[in-house]
N, C-alpha and C positions, 0 to 999 in steps of 0.2 A: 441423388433423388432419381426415383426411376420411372420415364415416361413409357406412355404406351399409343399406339392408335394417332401417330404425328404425323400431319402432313405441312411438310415444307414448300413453299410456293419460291420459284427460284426464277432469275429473270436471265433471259438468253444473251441481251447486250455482257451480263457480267462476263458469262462462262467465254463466249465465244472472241470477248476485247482482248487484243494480245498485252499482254501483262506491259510491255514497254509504254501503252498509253496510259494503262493505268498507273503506273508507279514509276518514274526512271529508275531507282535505286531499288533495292532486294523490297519487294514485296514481303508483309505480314506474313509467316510462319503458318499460316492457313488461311492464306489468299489461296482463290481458285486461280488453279493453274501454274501454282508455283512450283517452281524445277528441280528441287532439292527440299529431300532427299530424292533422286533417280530410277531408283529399285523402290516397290513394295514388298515391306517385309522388313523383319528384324534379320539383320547380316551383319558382319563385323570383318575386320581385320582384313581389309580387301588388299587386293592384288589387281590390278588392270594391264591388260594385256591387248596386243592388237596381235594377229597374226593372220594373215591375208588382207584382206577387207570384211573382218571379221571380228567385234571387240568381244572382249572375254573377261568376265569378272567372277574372278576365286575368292570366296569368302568364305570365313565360320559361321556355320548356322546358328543363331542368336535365337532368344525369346524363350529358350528352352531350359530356363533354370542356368545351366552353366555352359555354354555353348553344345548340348549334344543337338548332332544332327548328320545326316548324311553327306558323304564328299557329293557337291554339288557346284553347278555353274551358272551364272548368266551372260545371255550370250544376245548380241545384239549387231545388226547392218548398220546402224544410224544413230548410236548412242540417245535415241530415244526411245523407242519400242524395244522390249526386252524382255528374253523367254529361258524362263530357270527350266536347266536340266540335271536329273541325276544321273550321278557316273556310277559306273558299276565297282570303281576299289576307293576307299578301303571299304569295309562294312566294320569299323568298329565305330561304337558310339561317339568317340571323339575324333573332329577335324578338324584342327584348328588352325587358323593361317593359311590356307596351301600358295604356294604358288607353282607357276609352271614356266617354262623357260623352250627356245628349241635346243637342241644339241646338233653341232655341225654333223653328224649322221643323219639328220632329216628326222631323227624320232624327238618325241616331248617328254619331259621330263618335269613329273610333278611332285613334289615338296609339298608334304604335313608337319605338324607334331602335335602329340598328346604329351603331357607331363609327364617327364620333362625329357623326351627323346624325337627324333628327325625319323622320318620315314622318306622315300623317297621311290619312285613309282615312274615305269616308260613305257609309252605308249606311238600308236602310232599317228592322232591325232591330235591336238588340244585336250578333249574331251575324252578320250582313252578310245576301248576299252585299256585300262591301266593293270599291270601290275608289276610285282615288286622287283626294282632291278637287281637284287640280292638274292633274289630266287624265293624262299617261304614268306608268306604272305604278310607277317607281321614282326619281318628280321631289322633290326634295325641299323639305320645310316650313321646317325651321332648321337653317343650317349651320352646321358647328364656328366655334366663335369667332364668332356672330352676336352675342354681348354681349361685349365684350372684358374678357378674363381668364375666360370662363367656357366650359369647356371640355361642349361639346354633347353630352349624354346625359342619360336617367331624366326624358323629358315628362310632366311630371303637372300635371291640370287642375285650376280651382278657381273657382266661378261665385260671386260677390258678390253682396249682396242686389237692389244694385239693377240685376243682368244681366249685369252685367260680368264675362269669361271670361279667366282670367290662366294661360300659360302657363309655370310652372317648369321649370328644367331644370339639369344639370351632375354634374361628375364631377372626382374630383382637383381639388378645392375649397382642396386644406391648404398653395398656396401662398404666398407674398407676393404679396397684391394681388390672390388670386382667391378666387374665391367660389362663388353659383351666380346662375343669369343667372334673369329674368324679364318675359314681355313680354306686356302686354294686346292680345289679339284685337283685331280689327273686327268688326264685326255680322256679314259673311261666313263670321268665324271661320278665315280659311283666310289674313290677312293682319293685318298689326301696327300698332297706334298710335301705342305705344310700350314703349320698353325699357328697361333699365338691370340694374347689377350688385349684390347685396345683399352686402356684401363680408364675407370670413371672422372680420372684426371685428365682427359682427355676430352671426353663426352661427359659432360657436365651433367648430374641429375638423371645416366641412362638409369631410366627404368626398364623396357623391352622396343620391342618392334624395328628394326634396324632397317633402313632402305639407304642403299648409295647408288648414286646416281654421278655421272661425269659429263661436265660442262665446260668447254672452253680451257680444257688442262685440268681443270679443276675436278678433287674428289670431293663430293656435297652426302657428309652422312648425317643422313636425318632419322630420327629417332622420337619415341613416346616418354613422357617423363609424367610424375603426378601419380594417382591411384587411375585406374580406369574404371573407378564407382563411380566418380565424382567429378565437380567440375575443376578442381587440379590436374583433370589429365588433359596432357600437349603435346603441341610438335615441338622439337629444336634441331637445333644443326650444326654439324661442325666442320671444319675443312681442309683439307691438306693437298697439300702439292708434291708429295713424296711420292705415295702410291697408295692403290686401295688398302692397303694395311694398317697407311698410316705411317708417323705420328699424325696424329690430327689435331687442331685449335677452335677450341669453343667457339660459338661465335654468336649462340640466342635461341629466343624464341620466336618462332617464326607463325605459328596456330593456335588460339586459346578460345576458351569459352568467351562470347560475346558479354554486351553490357546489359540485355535485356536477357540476358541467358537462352535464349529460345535455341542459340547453339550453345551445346552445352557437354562438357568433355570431349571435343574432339580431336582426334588420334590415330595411331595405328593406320598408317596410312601408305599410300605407294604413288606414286609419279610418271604422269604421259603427259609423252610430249606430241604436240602434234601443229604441225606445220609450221613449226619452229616457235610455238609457242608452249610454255609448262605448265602442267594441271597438276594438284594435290586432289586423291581420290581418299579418302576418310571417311569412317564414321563418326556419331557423335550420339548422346541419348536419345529415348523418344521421348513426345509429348502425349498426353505425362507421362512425365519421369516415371520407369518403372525400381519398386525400392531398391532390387540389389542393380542397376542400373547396367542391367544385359537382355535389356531390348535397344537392340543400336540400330540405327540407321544408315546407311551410304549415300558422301553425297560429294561433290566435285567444286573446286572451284581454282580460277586461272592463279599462282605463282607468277611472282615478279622481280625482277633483278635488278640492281641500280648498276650504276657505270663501272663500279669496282667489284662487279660480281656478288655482292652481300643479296644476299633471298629476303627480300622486302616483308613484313608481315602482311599476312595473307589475309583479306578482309571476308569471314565467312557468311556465305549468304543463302539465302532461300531461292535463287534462281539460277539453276544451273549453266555456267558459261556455254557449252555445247549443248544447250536445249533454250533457245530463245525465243519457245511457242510453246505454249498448252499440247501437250499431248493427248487433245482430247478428240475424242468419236465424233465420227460427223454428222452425227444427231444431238441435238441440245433436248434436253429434258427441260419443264418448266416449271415441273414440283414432283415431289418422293414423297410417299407416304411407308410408314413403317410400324411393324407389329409394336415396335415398342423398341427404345434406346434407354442405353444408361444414364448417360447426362450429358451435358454441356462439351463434353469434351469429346462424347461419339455421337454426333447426330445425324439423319438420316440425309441432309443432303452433300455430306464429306465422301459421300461414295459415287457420290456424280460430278466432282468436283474437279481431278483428276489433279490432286496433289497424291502426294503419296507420305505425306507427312500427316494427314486425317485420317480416321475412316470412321465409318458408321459401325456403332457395337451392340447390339439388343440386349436389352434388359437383365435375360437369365440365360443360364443356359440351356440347350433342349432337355434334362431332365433336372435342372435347378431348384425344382420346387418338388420335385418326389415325383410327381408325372411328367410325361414327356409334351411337352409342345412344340411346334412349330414355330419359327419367325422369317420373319419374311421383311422383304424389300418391291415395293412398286411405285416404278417410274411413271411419267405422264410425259409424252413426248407434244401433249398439244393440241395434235393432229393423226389424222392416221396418215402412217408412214411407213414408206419400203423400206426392208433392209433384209443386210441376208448373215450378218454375224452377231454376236454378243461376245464379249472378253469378260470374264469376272474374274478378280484380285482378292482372293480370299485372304485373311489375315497372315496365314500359315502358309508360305508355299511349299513346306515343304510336308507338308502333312495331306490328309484327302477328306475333302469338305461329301458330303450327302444335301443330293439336291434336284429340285425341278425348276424348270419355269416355263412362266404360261402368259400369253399373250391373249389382249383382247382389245375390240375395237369401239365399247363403251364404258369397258370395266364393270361389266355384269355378266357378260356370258365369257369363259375362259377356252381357253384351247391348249394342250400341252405343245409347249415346243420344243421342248429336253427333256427327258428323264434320264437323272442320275442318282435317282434315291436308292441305287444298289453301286455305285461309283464308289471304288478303289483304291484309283489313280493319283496321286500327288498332280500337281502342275502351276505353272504361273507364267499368264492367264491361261483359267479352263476357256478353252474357246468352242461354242456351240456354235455349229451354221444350218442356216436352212431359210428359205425364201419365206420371207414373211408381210403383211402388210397390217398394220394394228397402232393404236396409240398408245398402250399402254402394255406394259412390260413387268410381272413381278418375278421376284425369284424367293424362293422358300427354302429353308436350311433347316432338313430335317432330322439331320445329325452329322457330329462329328466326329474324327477317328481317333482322336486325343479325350478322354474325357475331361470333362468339365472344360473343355472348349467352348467360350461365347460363337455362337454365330456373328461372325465380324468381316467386312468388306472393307476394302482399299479402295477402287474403281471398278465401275459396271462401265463399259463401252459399249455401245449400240454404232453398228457401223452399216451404212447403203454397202460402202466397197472399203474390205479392212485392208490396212498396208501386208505388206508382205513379211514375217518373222521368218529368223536363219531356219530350214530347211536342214536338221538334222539329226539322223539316226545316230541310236548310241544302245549301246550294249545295257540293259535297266541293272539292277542293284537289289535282286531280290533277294537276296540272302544277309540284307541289313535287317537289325531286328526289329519287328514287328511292320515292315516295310506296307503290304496290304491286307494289314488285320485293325479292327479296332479294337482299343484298350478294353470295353466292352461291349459283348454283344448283347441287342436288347434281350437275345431269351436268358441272359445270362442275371439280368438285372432284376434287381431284388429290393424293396424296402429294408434293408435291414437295421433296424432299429434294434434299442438294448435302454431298460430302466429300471437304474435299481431304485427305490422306493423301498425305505425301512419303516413308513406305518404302514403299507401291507404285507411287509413281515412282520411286522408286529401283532398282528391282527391275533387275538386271541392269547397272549401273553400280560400279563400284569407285574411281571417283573423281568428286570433286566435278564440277558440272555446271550448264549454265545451261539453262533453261526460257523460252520465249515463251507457250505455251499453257498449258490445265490445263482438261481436259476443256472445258467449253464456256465457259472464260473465258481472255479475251486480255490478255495483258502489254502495258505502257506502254512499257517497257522488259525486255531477259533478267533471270532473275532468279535468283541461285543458288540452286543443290541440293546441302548439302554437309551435311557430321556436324557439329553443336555439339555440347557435352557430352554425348557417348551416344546421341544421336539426329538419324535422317534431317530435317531442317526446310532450309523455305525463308527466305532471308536477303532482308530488305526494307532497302532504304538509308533510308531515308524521301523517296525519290523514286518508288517503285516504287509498281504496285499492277497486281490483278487486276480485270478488269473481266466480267461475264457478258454472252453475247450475248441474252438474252434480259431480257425483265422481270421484279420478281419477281412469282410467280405469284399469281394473285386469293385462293388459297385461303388467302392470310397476311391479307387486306384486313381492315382497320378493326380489332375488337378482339380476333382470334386468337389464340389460345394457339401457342406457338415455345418452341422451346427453339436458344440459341447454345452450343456446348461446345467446350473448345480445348486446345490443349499452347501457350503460348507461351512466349517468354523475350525481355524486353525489354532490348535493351542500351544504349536511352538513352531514359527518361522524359518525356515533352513533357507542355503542360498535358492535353490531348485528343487526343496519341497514338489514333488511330482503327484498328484491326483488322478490324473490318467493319462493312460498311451498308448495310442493306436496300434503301433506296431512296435516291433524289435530291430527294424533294419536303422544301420549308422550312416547310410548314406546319405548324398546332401538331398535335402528337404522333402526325405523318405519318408518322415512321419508327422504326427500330430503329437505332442505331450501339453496337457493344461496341466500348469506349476501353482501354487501359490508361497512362491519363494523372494529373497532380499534383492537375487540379481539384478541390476540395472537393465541387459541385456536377454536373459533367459530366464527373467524368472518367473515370468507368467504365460508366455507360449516359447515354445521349441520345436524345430522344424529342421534341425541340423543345420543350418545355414546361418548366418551371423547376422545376415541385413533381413530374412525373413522372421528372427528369432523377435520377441520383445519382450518389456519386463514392463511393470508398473509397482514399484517398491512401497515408493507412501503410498500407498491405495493399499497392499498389500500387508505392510507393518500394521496399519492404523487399525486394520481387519484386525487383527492376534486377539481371539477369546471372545469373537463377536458373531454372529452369525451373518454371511454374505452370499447373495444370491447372483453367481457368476455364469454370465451366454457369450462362448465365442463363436461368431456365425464367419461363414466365409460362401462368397458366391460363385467362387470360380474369377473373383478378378479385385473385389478389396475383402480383408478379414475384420470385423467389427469385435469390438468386446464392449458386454454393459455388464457393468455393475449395479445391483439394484433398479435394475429398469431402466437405466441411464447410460449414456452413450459414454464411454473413459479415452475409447481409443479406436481409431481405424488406420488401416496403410494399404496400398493395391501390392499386391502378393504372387507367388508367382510358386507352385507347390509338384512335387514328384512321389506322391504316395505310392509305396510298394507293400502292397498286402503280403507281408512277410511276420510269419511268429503271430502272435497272440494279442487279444485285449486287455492291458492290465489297469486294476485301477487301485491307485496306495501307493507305487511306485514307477520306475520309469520300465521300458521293454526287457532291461536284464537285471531286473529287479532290485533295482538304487534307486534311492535319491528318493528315500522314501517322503511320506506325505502323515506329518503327527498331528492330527485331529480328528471331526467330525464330518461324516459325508451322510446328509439325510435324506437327500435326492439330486439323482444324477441321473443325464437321457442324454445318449449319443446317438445321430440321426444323419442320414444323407441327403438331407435338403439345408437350402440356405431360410433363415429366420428373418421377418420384418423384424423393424424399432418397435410396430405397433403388436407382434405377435408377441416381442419379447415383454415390453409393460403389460400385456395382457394377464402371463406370466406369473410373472412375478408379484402381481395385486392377487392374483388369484391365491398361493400359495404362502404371502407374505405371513397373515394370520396363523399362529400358531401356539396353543398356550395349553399342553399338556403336562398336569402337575407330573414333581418330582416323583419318584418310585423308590425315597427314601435311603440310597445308596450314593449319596453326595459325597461321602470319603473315596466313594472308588478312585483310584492311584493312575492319573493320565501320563501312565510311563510303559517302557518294557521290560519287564523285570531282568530277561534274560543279556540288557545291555551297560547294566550298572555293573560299576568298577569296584571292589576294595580288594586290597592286595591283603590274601590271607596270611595271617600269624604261622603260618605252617611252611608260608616259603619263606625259602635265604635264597643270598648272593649265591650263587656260584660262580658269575664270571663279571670282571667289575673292570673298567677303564672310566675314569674319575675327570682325569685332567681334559684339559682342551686338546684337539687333535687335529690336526688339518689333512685334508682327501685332493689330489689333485690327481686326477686319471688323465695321462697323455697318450688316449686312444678316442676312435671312436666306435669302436664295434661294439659297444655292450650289448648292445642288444643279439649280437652273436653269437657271444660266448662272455655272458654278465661275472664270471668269476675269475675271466683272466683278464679283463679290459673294464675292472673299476669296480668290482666286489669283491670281500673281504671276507671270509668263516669265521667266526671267532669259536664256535663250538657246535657239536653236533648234540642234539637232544630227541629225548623219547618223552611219551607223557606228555604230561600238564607243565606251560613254562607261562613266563611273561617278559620281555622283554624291552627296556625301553631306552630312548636316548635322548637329547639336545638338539636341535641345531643351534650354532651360535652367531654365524655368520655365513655368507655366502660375498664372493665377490663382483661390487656393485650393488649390495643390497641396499645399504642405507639410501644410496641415493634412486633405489626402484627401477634399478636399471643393469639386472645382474648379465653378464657377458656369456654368448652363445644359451644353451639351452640346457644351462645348470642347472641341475638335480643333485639331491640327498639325502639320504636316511636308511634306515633300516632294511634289513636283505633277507628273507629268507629261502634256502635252494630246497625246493623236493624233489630230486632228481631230473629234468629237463624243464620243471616247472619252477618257476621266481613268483615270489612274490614280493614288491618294494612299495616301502611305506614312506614317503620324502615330502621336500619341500620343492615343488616348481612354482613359482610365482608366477612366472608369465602367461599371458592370455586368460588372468584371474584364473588359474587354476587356483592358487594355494597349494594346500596338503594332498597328494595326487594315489590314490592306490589304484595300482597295476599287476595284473595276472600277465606275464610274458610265460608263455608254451608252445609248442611248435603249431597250436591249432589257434594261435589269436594273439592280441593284446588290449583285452577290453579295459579301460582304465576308466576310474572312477573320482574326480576332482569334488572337494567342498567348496568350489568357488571361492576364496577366503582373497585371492591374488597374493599382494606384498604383507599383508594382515594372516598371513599364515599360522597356523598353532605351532611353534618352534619342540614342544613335548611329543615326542609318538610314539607309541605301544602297541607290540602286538603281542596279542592273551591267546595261547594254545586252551581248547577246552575240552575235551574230549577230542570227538570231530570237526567240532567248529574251530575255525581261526578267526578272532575277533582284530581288526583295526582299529583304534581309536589314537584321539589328538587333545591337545589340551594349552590352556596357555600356563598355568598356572602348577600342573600334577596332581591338583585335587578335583578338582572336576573335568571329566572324559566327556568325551563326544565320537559316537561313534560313525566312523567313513562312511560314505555313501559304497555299497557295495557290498559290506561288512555285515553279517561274518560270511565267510569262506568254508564250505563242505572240503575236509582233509583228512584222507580214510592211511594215507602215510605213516607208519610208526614214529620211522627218525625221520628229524627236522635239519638242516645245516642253518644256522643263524649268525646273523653278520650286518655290514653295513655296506652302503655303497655312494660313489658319486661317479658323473658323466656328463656331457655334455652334447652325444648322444651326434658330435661334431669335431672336426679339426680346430673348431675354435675352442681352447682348453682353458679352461680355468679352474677355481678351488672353490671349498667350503671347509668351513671347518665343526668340529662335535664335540661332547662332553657328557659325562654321567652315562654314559654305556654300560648297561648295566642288566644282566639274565635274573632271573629269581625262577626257582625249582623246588 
């Protein structure tokens, strides 16, 4: 629900009581004043460090879809006041993990990795300026699989007494025979002497994140186990007294999700000690939970040992051990009022509250409703009162907030006392000074540099005299991309809106009718314009679709608020049936696609991402041959879908739209996964929808009862993707029996004919060929070994096309174009339910895919057919595993016809 115009009245005893009188034990998870999480801001994967009298915190920048963000630091005198800096290496999108270590040469040495390789960077500070000590900027330290079985990710350092520098590392540790890798430095530090694997018999349950740390003789390697989505991820530990290599013995869990969950997956973590006492520094999720669960948080709490050395289970809390005071301004505020909040879970006095586990979120975003507005935040200190700074904790630190604020001493006449409405700068906290004397305080966010960014605070500080933050210069980072630009500029922004509406193309026609165009998008093929039940729509065979000539416009880019809304009627169900798609790019939750498919998972929105993807099937099946009125709105922070006026489904979301390729609507961006029915109206839009605009909607257009136009035998099919094997072909090439394929490689994808494909005949012309699968190993019980594949091959000189069975990750039946420019592949979602029959139909130019369970009725692949201007064909079969982990399948009824 969304508030506007709230003024919170808030009482000074709370803010200003030190939390120990309030509560002995961890304070409520949005008690003012609680000390954990430490940092504002989504961060992960932290690293703590102290070097001088100066504590340093290395984290992966969170909240951003999948950790992208700049190498960045926070850095802090007093482990409570704390000021993010960006460093100026790397500038690639991803940094995950770093940490930094000194080297006996006085220089620091900082450790990344992006999947699945080590970087590794020397500088002459903590903070750099850094670059690469291999020399070109992006050369790499440890490549994947540099220990075998241990899959390259999460570098973290650990110096032995007697100098010795060992580098850990791995990821997806939980299978047979993997682990996590480690390998001692040279004096250089920038080369190895040696390596080896500590295997998961060892380290029980490694998943990633490796810290060791030594204790009283003791090696303590502690580790993340569980998923990191969810509240199965944890710490454990194992221990050895040989040496940091190891062997090492199991020995628990020592960090989990609490009982009331408010800590929830917490992980991935590093260890300080300090004054001979030990801290576990972790993240853990935010509240709320965001869905794919990479908005994380940083937060600390003391480690404890019993008499035999055993790491006691670490009780997690909301009061940070090293922060035993509110870190709050030493002005109390005594009510907030605000342009407007989301709900309950952002409201306006969480920004004066000086948790960093709240904050206040406004309603929309500055252009969430098609025009741009303002929102704003105003304090009421009470009184009129001196002061000569302000700190403000924008949601993002590492993004650049647009903003003013203005003081006054009755709240009716204003006065600027910052402007930053042309502000650039990333930072956390933005800190404004200037002598001022006023009670009241607002600040206005008049945009942001991410679109579809909510205006959202963490903490406003109002200070008479602010503490002192570390005092340092650093080399900026402007050659990170898009570092001080915004996603969009306002003259850049546009309404762009798009609606196709078939009764005013119908307007002036009395009989059915085909269509090539439709305003600025172009047909693949004509497409009819005829009455289904009562209404003008256009008929998609599931060969068809509409394409736009332009791209979609910037003003959808990255996380935008859209609203899709539609009349369809599907009259045959596929897994991911696609009705339209914003864009053509495959990266993760680059686009928009609305489905009306079987998927559990994707088959009603698709955003390339797994936890942002969803499906609604019975809602979806029940639809088949009915007319349904579908709105999926998204506001920049939850995505809503109604069906009929009615609310089916909402999740808070989290999107990276790349205006790449074209609008299509019938199919997905590379023109699969098509969509067989009726679309009678459809309106793509870059504003977020009310419930109230949506029933508005849909009452308006429910009505609808245009007779028949006498053409009820029309044929809802595509003629061009029906199968009958003509009487004019024969065998020419036959393999009948059962045959088993085990390829003991893994390069197929390098050289698919010498590492697990098969020729069985070169052909010209019109061919068809098809085969069996009969088994695969592991199949009956759904669980086939490594990343089995098989079926059908055909080569047109550096270009493959295979027609197979991969079950896993609900592919099913998977068609693949491998060429030196791609490998787009195209799954029927089908999973272990796969069509075990698959045929491919040379046709002229076209190359048709199809599946079947039976041989008499085909179903043709998403992707399918295939433009092939080739004369000769080479055709064949093939399997792979596409890995070292090798297994078989086996085939039958192989079989050309020409």
């Amino acid at each position: 629900m969304i508030r506007r115009f709230i003024t919170v009245v808030l009482y000074a005893v709370t803010l200003s009581q030190p939390l120990q009188a309030q509560q002995k034990e961890s304070p409520l998870w949005n008690a003012p004043g609680a000390g954990n999480p430490f940092i504002p801001g989504y961060f992960a994967d932290p690293t703590i460090r102290k070097f001088g009298d100066t504590y340093y915190l290395y984290a992966t920048t969170d909240g951003t879809g999948n950790g992208y963000g700049p190498a960045q630091v926070w850095v802090s005198k007093d482990f409570v006041n704390w000021k993010n800096i960006i460093m100026n290496w790397p500038t690639t999108e991803v940094v995950w993990a770093p940490d930094v270590m000194q080297a006996p040469d006085g220089t620091y040495r900082y450790f990344y990795c992006e999947p699945c390789v080590l970087h590794e960077g020397v500088g002459d500070s903590p903070i750099g300026p850094w670059k690469n000590v291999l020399g070109k900027t992006d050369a790499v330290l440890v490549p994947d699989r540099f220990v075998h079985n241990a899959i390259t990710l999460d570098g973290q350092t650990f110096v032995d007494d007697d100098g010795s520098t060992y580098l850990y590392f791995g990821t997806w540790g939980i299978y047979k025979g993997f682990g996590c890798g480690v390998a001692r430095l040279n004096g250089d530090l920038k080369s190895f002497a040696e390596k080896k694997l500590i295997p998961n018999t060892e380290i029980t349950d490694f998943f990633e994140a490796p810290y060791v740390f030594k204790k009283d003789g003791v090696y303590y390697f502690t580790y993340s186990s569980g998923s990191c989505h969810d509240d199965t991820y944890r710490v454990q530990y194992a221990t050895s007294t040989v040496g940091p290599m190891g062997p090492y013995e199991y020995k628990g869990c020592i960090l989990k999700t609490n009982a009331d969950q408010t800590v929830h997956g917490p992980g991935h973590h590093s260890i300080l000690e300090k004054d001979g006492k030990y801290y576990i520094v972790y993240h853990r999720h935010n509240l709320p939970r965001s869905v794919h669960g990479f908005n994380r948080q940083i937060c600390i709490d003391e480690m404890q040992f019993d008499n035999e050395g055993n790491i006691l289970p670490v009780v997690p809390t909301h009061l940070s051990p090293l922060h035993l005071k509110p870190q709050t301004s030493d002005l109390k505020p005594i009510a907030v009022t605000a342009s407007s909040y989301y709900d309950g879970w952002f409201k306006p006095e969480y920004a004066v509250d000086d948790n960093n586990a709240t904050l206040w979120k406004a309603a929309n975003t500055n252009w969430g409703r098609g025009l741009h507005q303002d929102e704003w935040l105003q304090i009421d200190l009470g009184k009129v009162q001196k002061f000569s700074e302000i700190w403000t904790q924008f949601e993002y630190a590492t993004f650049f907030y647009q903003y003013k604020i203005e003081t006054s001493v009755d709240g009716k006449s204003w006065l600027l006392y910052a402007d930053r409405t042309n502000n650039t700068m990333q930072g956390s906290p933005m800190i404004d000074t200037g002598k001022c004397k006023a009670r009241y305080v607002r600040i206005t966010i008049t945009d942001t540099q991410k679109n579809g960014h909510m205006p959202a605070i963490w903490n406003v500080k109002i200070w008479k005299k602010a503490p002192a933050l570390p005092d340092i210069n650093v080399a900026g980072n402007d050659d990170y991309p898009g570092m001080h630009q915004k996603d969009v500029e306002t003259s850049e922004r546009q309404f762009a809106s798009f609606t196709l509406d078939a009764s005013l193309l119908s307007e002036g026609h009395k009989a059915p009718f085909d269509v090539t165009e439709v305003q600025s998008f172009k047909a693949n093929k004509p497409i009819r314009v005829r009455v289904k039940d009562g209404r003008w729509a256009l008929f998609f065979n599931g060969t068809q679709r509409l394409t736009s000539d332009a791209f979609l416009p910037t003003t959808y880019r990255y996380n935008a608020p859209y609203t899709i809304s539609a009349w369809t009627l599907s009259t045959k169900v596929g897994p991911v049936s696609t009705v339209a798609s914003l864009t053509t790019s495959r990266a993760d939750l680059a686009t928009t696609e609305f489905r009306l498919g079987s998927d559990p998972q994707t088959g009603l929105i698709n955003h390339n991402g797994s936890f942002e993807s969803c499906g609604l099937p019975q809602q979806i099946k029940e639809g088949e041959g009915k007319w349904q009125f579908w709105t999926i709105t998204f506001d920049g922070w939850k995505e809503r879908v109604y069906l009929n006026g009615e609310l089916a489904r909402e999740q808070n979301n989290f999107l990276m739209i790349r205006p790449e390729g074209h609008i299509t609507i019938g199919a997905d961006g590379s023109g699969a996964n098509n969509f067989m029915g009726y679309i009678s109206m459809l309106t793509i839009s870059p504003k977020a929808t009310t419930a109230e605009e949506v029933m508005e909607l849909y009452d308006k257009t429910k009505l609808s009862a245009i007779p028949s136009l006498g053409d009820d035998d029309f044929e809802e099919a595509d003629p061009d993707s029906k199968f009958t094997l003509s009487p004019l072909m024969k065998p020419v090439f036959e393999k009948k029996e059962t045959f088993k394929l085990s390829t003991q490689s893994a390069d197929f994808n390098q050289a698919p004919l010498s590492h697990g494909g098969t020729v069985y005949k070169e052909l010209e012309g019109d061919f068809v060929v098809m085969t069996r699968v009969n088994d695969m190993e592991g199949l009956s019980q759904h669980s086939v070994k490594g990343y089995n594949e098989t079926g059908l091959l055909i080569a047109n000189g550096n270009t493959y096309y295979q027609l197979g069975a991969f079950p896993l990750y609900n592919c099913g039946n998977m068609l693949t174009v491998l060429s030196p420019h791609g490998r787009p592949q195209f799954p029927n979602s089908k999973g272990y339910d796969f069509d075990p029959i698959m045929q491919f139909e040379r046709r002229g130019d076209l190359l048709f895919a199809r599946t079947s369970k039976d041989g008499v009725t085909w179903n043709n692949m998403p992707g399918s057919p295939i433009e092939v201007k080739t004369k000769k064909l080479s055709v064949g079969v093939y399997q792979t595993t596409y890995s070292e982990n090798y297994s078989w399948a086996t085939l039958s009824d192989f079989t050309i016809y020409q």
